[in-house]
C-alpha positions as CSV (number, residue, x, y, z in Angstrom):
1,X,163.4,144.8,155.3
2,X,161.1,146.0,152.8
3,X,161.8,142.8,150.4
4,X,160.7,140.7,153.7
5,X,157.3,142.6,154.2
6,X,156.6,142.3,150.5
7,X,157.1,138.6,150.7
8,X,154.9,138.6,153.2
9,X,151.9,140.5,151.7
10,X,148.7,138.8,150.9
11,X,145.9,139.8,148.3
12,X,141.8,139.9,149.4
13,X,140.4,137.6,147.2
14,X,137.6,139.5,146.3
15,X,133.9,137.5,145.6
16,X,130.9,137.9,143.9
17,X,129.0,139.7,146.7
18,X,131.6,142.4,146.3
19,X,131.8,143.0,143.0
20,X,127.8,142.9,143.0
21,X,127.5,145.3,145.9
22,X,130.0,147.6,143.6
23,X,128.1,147.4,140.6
24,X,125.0,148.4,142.4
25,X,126.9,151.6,143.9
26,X,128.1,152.7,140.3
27,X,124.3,152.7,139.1
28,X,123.1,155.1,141.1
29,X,119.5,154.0,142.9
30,X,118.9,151.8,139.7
31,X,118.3,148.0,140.5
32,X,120.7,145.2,139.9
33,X,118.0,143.9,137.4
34,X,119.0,146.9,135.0
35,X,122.4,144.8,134.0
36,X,120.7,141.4,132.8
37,X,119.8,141.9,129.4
38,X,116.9,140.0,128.2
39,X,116.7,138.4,125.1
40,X,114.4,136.8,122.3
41,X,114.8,133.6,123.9
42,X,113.4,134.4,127.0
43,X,117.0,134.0,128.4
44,X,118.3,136.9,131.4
45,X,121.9,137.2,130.2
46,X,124.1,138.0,134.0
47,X,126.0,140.7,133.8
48,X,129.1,138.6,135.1
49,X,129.5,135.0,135.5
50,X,131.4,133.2,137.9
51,X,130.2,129.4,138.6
52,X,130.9,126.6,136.0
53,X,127.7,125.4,134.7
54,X,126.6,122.2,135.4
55,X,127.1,120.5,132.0
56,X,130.1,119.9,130.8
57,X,129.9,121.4,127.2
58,X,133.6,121.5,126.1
59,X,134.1,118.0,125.9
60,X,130.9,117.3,124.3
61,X,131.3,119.7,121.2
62,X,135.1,118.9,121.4
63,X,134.2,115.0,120.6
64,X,131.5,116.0,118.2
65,X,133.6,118.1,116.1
66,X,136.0,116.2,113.5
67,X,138.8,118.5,113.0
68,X,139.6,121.9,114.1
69,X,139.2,124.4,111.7
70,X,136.9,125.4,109.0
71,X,136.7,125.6,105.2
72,X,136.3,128.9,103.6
73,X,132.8,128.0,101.4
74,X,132.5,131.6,99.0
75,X,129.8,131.5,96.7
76,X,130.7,131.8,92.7
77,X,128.2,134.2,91.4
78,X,128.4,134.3,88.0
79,X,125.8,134.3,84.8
80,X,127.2,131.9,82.4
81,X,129.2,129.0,82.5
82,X,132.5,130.5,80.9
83,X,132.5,133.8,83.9
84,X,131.6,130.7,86.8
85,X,134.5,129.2,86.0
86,X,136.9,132.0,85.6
87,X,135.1,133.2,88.9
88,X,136.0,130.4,90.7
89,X,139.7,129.4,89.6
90,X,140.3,133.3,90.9
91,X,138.8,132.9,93.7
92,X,140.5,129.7,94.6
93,X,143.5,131.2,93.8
94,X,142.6,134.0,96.4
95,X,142.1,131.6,98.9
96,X,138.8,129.9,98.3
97,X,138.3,126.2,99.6
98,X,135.0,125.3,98.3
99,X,132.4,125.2,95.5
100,X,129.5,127.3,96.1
101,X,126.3,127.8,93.7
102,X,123.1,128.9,94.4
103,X,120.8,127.9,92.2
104,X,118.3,130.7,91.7
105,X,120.6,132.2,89.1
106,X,120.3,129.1,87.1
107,X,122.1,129.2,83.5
108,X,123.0,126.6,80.6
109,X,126.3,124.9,80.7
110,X,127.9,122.6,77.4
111,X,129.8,119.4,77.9
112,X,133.2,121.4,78.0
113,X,132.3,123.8,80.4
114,X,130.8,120.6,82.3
115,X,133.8,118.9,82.3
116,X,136.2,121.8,83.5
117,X,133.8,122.1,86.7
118,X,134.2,118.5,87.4
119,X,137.8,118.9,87.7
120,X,137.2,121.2,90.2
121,X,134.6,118.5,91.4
122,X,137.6,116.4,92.0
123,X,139.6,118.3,93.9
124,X,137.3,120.7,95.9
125,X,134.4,120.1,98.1
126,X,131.2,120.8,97.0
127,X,128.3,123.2,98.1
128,X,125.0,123.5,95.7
129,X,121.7,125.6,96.7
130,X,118.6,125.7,95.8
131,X,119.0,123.7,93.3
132,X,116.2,122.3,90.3
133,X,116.6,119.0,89.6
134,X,116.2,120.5,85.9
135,X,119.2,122.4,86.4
136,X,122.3,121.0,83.9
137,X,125.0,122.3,86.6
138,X,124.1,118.5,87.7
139,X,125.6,116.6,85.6
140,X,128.8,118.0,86.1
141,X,129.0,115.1,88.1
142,X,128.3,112.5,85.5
143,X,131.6,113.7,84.4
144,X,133.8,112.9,86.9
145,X,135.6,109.8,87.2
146,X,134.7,106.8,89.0
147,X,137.5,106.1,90.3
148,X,137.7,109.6,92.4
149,X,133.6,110.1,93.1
150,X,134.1,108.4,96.6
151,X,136.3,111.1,97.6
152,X,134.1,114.0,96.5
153,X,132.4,115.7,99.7
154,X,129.8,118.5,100.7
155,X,125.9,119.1,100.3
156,X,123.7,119.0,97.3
157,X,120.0,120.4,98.4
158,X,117.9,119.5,95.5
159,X,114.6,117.5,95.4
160,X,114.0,114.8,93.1
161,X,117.3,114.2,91.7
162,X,119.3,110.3,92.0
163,X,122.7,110.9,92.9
164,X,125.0,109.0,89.9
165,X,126.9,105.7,91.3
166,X,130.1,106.4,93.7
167,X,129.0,109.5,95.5
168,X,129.1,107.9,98.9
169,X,130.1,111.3,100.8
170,X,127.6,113.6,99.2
171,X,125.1,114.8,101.3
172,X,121.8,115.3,100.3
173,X,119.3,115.3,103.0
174,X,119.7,117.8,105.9
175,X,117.8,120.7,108.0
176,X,118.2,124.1,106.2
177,X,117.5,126.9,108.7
178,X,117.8,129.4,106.4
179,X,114.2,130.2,105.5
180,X,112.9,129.4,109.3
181,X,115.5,132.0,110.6
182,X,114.3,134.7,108.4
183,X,110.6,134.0,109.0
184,X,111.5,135.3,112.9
185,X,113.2,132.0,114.2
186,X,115.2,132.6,117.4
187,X,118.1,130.2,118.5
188,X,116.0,127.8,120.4
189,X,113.2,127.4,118.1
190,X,116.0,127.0,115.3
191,X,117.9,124.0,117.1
192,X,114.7,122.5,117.9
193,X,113.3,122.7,114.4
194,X,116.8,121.0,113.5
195,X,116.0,118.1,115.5
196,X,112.6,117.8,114.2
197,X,113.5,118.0,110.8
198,X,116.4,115.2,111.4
199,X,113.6,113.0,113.4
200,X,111.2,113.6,110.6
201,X,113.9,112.2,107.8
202,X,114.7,109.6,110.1
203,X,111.9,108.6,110.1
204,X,111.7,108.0,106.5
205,X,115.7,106.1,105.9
206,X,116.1,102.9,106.0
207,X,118.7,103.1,109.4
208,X,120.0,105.4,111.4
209,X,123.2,105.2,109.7
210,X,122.4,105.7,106.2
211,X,120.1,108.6,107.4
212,X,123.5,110.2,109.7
213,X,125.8,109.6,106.6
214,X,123.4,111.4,104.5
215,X,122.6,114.3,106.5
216,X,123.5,117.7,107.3
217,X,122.3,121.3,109.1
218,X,123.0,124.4,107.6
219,X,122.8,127.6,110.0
220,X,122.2,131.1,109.4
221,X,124.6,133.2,111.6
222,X,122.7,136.4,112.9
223,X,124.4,139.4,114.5
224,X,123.4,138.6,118.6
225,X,127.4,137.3,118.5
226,X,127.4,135.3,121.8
227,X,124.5,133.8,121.4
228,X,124.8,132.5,117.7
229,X,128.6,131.0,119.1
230,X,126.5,129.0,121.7
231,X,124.0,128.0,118.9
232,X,126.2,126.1,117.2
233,X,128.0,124.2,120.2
234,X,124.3,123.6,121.9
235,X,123.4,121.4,118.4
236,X,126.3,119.8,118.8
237,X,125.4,118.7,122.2
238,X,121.8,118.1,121.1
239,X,122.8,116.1,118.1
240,X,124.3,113.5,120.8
241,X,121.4,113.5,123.1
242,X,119.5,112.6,119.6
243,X,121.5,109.9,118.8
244,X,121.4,108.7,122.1
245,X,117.4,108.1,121.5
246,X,118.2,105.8,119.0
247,X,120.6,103.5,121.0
248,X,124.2,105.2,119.5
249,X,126.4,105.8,122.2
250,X,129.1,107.4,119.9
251,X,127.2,109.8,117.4
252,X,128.6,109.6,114.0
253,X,130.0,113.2,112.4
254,X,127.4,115.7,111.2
255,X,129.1,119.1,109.3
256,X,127.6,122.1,110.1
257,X,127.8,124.7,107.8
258,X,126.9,128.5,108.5
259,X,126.0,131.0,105.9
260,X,125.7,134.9,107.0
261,X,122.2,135.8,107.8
262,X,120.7,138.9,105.8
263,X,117.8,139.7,108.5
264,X,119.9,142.3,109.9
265,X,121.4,143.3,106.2
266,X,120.2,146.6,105.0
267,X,120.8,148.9,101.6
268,X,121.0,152.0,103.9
269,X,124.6,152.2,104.2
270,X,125.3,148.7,103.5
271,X,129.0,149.0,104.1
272,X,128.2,148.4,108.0
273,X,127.1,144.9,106.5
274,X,130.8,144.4,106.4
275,X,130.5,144.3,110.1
276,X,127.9,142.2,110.3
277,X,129.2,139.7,107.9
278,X,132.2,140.0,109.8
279,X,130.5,139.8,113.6
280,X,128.9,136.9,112.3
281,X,131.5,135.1,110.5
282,X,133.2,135.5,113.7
283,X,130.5,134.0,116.0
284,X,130.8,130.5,113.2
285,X,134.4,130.4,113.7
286,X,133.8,130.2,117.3
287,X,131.0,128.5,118.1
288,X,133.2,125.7,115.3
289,X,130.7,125.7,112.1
290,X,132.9,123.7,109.3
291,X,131.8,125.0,106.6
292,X,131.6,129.1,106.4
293,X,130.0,131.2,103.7
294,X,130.1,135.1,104.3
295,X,128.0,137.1,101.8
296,X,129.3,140.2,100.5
297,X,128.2,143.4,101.5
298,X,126.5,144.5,99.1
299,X,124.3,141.4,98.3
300,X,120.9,142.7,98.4
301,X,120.8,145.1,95.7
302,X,124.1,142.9,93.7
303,X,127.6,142.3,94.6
304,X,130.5,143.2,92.5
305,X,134.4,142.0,92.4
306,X,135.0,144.2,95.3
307,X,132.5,143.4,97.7
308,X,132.9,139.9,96.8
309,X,137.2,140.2,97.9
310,X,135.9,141.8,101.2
311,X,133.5,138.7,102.1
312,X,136.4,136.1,101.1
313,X,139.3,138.2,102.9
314,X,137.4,138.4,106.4
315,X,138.3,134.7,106.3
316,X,141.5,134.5,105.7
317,X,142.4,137.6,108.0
318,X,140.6,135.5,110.5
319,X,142.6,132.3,110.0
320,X,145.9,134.3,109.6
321,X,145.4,136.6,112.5
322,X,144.0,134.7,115.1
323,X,145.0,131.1,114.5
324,X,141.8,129.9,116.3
325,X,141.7,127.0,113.6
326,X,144.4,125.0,115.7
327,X,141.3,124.8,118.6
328,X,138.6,122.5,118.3
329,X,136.4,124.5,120.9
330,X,137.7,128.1,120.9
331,X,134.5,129.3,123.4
332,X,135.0,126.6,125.7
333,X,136.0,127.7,129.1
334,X,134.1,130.7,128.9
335,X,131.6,130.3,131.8
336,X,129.0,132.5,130.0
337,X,129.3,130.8,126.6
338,X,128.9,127.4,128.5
339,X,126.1,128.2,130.8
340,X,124.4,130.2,127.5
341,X,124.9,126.8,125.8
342,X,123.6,124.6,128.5
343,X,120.8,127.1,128.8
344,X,119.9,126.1,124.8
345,X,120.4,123.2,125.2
346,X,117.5,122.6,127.8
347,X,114.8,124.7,126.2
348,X,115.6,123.8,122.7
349,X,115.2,119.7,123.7
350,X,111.9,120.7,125.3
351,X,110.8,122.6,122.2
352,X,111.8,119.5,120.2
353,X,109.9,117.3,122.1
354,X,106.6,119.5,122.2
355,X,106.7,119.7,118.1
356,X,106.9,116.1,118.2
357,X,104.2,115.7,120.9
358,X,102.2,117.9,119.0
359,X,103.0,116.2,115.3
360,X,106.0,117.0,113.9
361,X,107.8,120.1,112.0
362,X,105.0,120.7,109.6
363,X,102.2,121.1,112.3
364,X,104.4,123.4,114.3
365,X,104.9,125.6,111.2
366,X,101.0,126.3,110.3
367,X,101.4,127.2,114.1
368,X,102.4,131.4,113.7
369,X,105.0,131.0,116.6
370,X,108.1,132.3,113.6
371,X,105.7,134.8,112.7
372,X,105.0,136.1,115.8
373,X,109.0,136.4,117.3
374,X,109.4,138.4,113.2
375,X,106.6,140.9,114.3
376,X,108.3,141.2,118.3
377,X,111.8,141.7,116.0
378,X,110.4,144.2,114.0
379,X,109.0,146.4,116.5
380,X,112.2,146.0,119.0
381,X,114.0,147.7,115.6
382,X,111.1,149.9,114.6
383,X,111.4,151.6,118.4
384,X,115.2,151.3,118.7
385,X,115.9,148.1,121.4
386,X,117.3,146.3,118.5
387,X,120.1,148.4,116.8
388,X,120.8,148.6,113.1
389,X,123.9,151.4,112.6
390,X,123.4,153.4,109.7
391,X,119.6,152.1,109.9
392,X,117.7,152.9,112.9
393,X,120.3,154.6,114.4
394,X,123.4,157.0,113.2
395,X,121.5,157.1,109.7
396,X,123.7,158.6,107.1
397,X,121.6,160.4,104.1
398,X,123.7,159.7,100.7
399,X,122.4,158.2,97.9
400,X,121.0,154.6,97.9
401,X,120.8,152.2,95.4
402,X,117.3,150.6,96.3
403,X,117.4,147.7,93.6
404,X,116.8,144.3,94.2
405,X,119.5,141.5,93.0
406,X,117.9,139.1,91.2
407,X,120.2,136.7,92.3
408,X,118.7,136.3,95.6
409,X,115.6,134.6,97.3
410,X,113.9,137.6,98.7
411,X,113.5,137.2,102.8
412,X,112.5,139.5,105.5
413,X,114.6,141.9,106.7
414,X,114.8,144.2,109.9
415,X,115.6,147.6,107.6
416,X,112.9,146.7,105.0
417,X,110.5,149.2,106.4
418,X,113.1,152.4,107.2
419,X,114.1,151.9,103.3
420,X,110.9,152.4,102.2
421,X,110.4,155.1,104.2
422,X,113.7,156.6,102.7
423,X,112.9,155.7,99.2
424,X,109.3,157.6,99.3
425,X,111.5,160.1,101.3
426,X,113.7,160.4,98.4
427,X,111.8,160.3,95.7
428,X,110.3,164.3,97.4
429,X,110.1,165.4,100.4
430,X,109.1,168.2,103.2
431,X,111.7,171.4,103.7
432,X,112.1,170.5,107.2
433,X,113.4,172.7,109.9
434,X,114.1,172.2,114.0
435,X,112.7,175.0,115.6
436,X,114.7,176.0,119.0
437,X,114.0,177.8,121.8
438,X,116.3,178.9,124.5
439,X,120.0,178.4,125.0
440,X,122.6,175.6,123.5
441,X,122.0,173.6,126.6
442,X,118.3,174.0,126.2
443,X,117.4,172.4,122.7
444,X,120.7,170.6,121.6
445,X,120.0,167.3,123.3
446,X,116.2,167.0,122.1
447,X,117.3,168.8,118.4
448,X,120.3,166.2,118.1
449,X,117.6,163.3,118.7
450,X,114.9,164.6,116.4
451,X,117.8,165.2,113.7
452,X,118.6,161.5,114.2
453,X,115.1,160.3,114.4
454,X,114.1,162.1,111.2
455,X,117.2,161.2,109.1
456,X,116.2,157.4,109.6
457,X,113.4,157.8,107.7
458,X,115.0,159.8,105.0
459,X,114.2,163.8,105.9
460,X,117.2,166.2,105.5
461,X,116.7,168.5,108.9
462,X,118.0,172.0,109.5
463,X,118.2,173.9,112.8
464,X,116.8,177.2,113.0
465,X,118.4,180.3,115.0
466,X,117.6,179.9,118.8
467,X,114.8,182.4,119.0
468,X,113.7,184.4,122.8
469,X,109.9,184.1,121.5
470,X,107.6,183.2,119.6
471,X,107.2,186.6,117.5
472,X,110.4,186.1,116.1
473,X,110.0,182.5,115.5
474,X,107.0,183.2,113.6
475,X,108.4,186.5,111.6
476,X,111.9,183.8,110.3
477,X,109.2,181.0,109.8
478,X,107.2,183.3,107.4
479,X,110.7,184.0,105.6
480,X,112.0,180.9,105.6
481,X,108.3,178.4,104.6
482,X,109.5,175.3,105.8
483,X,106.8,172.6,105.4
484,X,107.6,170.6,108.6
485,X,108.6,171.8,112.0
486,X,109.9,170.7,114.9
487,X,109.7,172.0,118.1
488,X,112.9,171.7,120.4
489,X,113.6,173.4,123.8
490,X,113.4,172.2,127.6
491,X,109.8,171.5,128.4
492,X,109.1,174.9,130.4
493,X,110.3,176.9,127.1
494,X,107.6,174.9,125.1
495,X,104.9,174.6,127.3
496,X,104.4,178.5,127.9
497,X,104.9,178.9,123.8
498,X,103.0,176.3,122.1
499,X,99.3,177.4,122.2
500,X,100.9,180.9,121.1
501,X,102.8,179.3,118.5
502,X,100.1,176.9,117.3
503,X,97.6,180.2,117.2
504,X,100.2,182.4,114.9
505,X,101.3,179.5,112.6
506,X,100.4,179.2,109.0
507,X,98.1,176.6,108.2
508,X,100.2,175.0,106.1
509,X,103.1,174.0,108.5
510,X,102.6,170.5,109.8
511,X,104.2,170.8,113.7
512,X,105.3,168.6,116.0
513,X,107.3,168.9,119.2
514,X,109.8,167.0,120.8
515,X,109.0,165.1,124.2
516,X,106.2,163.4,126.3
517,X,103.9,165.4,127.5
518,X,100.8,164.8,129.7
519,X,97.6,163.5,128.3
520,X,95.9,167.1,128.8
521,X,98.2,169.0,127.3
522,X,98.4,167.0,124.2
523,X,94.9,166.7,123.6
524,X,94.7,170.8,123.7
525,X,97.5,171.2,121.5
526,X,96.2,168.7,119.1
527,X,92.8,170.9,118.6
528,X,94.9,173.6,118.5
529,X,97.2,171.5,115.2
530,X,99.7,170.0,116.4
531,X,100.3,166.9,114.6
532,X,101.8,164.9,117.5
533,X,105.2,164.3,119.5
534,X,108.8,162.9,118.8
535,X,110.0,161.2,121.5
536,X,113.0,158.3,122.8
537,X,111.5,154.7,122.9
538,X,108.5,155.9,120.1
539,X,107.9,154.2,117.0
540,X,110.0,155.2,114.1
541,X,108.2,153.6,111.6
542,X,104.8,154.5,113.0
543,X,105.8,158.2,113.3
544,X,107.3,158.5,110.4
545,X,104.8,157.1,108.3
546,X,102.1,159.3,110.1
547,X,104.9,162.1,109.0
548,X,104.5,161.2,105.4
549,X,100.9,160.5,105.3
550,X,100.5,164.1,107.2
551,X,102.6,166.1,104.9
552,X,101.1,164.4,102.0
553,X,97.6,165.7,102.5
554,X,98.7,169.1,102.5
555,X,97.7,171.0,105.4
556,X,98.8,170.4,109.4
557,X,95.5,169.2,111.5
C-alpha cells in the first residue's frame, strides 16, 4: 500500500560538501572565496556554518550575565532644570527606565528642582555623562536620603568628584569606548582596550573587589549587526578570563551598557538613522547589553519630541514583540555567532596582552593604529564597500538641515565628507546633464549609475534625448548650455565619438565620461579636455571634489 511505502521512505541527509559544491554551481566560474566576506577585523566571515566551535560561549555569557533583560536608559535632553524634569516624568511615563544626562549641555538647577530629581534618584537608576565635577546636577544626590542611597544604582563618569556617604552601588570608574570607537576602533581593538583600561584601574584600587564593585564598560553599538552581538558576549567571556588572572574563579557582575554609535549617522536623509538606531539597538539586545540607550534620529543637527518618541518606542516594540528579555543569551546556539565570538575572543586577548607588553592603554593610543582603521573606514565608504543608504548610495536630494546640535561632543562620522560635498553643492551648483548615445539598453545602466554617483555629492542630473551622433548632440548641447556633461553609452558608441565630441564642444563644458578605459585612450582624450571618468569601485569623494574644484575654475581642461 502506498501508506506502507511512505513509512518506509528515507531522506538523504545532505552535507556540507553538497551544499558547497551547489553554491559553487550557482556562481557561475566565480570561486568559493567570493562568498566569505572579509571584515575590519581581519576575520573571513563563512558563508554557512555548520560545526560547533570549540568554546563553549553560551554558558560562559549565560553565567556572566545577572538577569535576562535589559533596562531602557533614554537620555533627558533638556535646557533647564524645570523642562528636565517635565522631560523625564513623561518619558517615564512612556516607558522610560532610567536617568540619563549628558553633561555637555550643562545648566543651573535650585534646591527645589534638586530635590524633585532626587526623588527620581530614589526610585530610578541612574546614568550621568560627561559630567564636570563643577556641574550642580551633583548634588542632587546630597539630597537624597540615607536611608535609601544604598539602593541607588548605575554609572556616574565624572573626574574629581567624592561620591557623598551611602552610595555603595554607584559606579564610577569604568572603560568608556565611546571616543575610541569613533576614532576608527574595530571590535577587537575595542574589547582589548577594555581590558587594558580595567587592568590599568586595577592597578590603581586597593583590591580587586573594590575595583570590580566600582567598575563598568560602556559600548558603542555600530551598524555591522552580527558582529557587534558577538562583541558584547566575547567581553563577557573575556571579563572571566581577566578575572581569572587575578585568582577569582567566579567573576563578580560587571553591567554593560550600550549607547547607539553615530559613526554611521548622517544628516543626509537622517530618517534611515532610524534604522540604524534600530539595527543597532537590536544587535545590544542580543548580544545581552543591560543597559540600552538609543539616540534619536535626528541627533546630529538636534532632536525634537518626535524623534525622541521614535528612539524610546524601538524599545518597547522590541520588548513587546519579541519577548527576547525572558533569554539570558538570545544568540547562543547560533554556530556563527559562537564561532564569531570565539574568534574575538582570541584576537582581542592577544591584543590585550601586546598593549600591556608594550605599556599599557596610553602608549598604545599615541600608537595611530585607531587612526589608521578611521582612514581604511573612510575610504571603504568614500568608494562604496561600506554602505550608507541615503548617503553613499540611493542619495535622495531634498533639503538638509546641515546644523550642528550643540548638545553633542562632535566625533567622526562616515557621511561627514559627502555632506560637505552636498552643502557646497547646495549652496550653487553646475546645470548638469547625462549625455546618451544609442538605444535604452545602451546608456540606461551607465546613466542610472552616474545619476546615483552624482546625486551623492549633491548635483541634480538630467538625461538628454538619446542622440545617433555627435552633430546633433552638439546642435541640443548649444541650445540647452549645460555646464557639466556626462557621457553615457556602451563603450563602442563612445569610443568612435569622443575625439569628435571633444573637438566640437564649447570650451566652457567640463566633460566626463562614464567607464574605464585603457591608459592610451585616456591620456588622448585628456589633451583633447576631457576632465576624467565615472566609474563603479571609484572614489566618490575624490571625484566629486575634483568635479567641484573643476567646475569652479571655469573652463573644462
Amino acid at each position: 500500500m502506498t501508506i506502507d511505502n511512505m513509512k518506509k521512505t528515507k531522506f538523504e541527509k545532505a552535507d556540507f560538501k553538497q551544499w558547497k559544491k551547489i553554491a559553487v554551481d550557482s556562481l557561475k566560474g566565480k570561486p568559493y572565496e567570493k562568498m566569505k566576506t572579509s571584515t575590519l577585523e581581519g576575520f573571513d566571515l563563512e558563508p554557512l556554518y555548520v560545526e560547533r566551535p570549540a568554546l563553549e560561549s553560551s554558558s560562559i555569557v549565560r553565567s556572566m550575565k545577572r538577569n535576562a533583560g535589559w533596562i531602557i536608559a533614554q537620555q533627558t535632553i533638556a535646557y533647564s532644570g524645570d523642562e528636565f524634569l517635565e522631560q523625564l516624568k513623561d518619558s517615564i511615563e512612556k516607558g522610560n527606565e532610567a536617568i540619563v544626562y549628558d553633561g555637555i549641555h550643562q545648566f543651573n538647577w535650585n534646591d527645589d528642582q534638586l530635590l524633585q530629581l532626587s526623588s527620581y534618584i530614589a526610585e530610578y537608576p541612574v546614568f550621568l555623562f560627561n559630567v564636570r565635577n563643577d556641574d550642580t546636577i551633583l548634588r542632587a544626590f546630597d539630597f537624597v536620603h540615607h536611608e535609601v542611597r544604598e539602593k541607588v544604582t548605575g554609572i556616574i563618569q565624572v573626574d574629581d568628584w567624592i561620591m557623598p556617604v551611602g552610595y555603595t552601588n554607584i559606579r564610577t570608574a569604568g572603560s568608556d569606548l565611546w571616543k575610541v570607537h569613533h576614532q576608527g576602533a574595530d571590535a577587537v581593538t575595542e574589547l582589548a582596550i577594555a581590558l587594558a583600561e580595567a587592568s590599568r584601574i586595577a592597578a590603581s584600587s586597593d583590591s580587586f573587589h573594590s575595583f570590580t564593585n566600582n567598575f563598568f564598560v560602556r559600548f558603542p553599538i555600530d551598524t555591522h549587526f552580527f558582529m557587534e552581538i558577538a562583541k558584547l558576549r566575547a567581553f563577557r567571556v573575556l571579563w572571566q578570563a581577566f578575572a581569572q588572572a587575578y585568582d577569582v574563579e567566579e567573576p563578580p557582575f560587571i553591567p554593560v551598557f550600550a549607547v547607539t554609535s553615530l559613526r554611521s549617522f548622517s544628516k543626509l536623509d537622517p530618517y534611515v538613522n532610524l534604522l540604524r538606531a534600530g539595527n543597532e539597538t537590536f544587535a545590544a539586545v542580543l548580544g545581552g547589553a543591560d543597559m540600552i540607550q538609543a539616540h534619536p534620529h535626528n541627533i546630529l543637527t538636534g532632536p525634537n519630541a518626535s524623534s525622541i518618541r521614535h528612539s524610546r518606542n524601538m524599545q518597547l516594540v522590541l520588548k513587546e514583540e519579541t519577548h527576547v528579555e525572558k533569554v539570558l543569551d538570545p544568540a547562543g546556539g547560533s554556530y556563527f555567532i559562537e564561532q564569531l565570538t570565539e574568534e574575538l575572543v582570541e584576537k582581542s586577548w592577544k591584543l590585550f596582552l601586546e598593549i600591556e607588553s608594550k605599556g599599557g592603554i596610553d602608549k598604545f593610543l599615541e600608537g595611530g593604529q585607531l587612526e589608521g582603521n578611521l582612514v581604511k573606514l573612510q575610504k571603504e565608504t568614500a568608494v562604496g564597500k561600506r554602505v550608507l543608504i541615503g548617503t553613499n548610495v540611493y542619495a535622495d536630494l531634498t533639503t538638509t538641515n546641515f546644523d550642528d546640535w550643540s548638545g553633542l561632543y562632535p566625533v567622526a562620522r562616515l557621511a561627514e565628507p559627502f555632506e560637505k560635498l552636498r552643502q557646497s553643492f547646495n549652496e550653487n551648483q553646475p546645470k548638469t546633464i547625462i549625455l546618451t548615445f544609442g538605444k535604452l539598453k545602451d546608456f540606461k545602466p551607465s546613466a542610472d549609475f552616474v545619476t546615483s554617483f552624482l546625486a551623492s555629492g549633491g548635483i541634480d542630473s538630467s538625461w538628454s534625448p538619446a542622440f545617433d551622433s555627435i552633430e546633433q548632440a552638439i546642435k541640443w548641447l548649444d541650445s540647452e548650455k549645460p555646464e557639466y556633461v556626462i557621457v553615457c553609452g556602451n563603450d563602442e558608441i563612445v569610443s568612435a565619438g569622443m575625439e569628435s565630441l571633444l573637438g566640437k564642444l564649447p570650451t566652457e563644458i567640463m566633460l566626463d565620461v562614464a567607464g574605464k578605459f585603457d591608459e592610451k585612450t585616456l591620456n588622448k582624450w585628456e589633451q583633447l579636455g576631457l576632465n576624467g571618468l565615472i566609474f563603479s569601485g571609484q572614489d566618490k569623494i575624490e571625484k566629486l571634489q575634483n568635479v567641484l574644484n573643476s567646475w569652479q575654475g571655469g573652463t573644462r581642461k
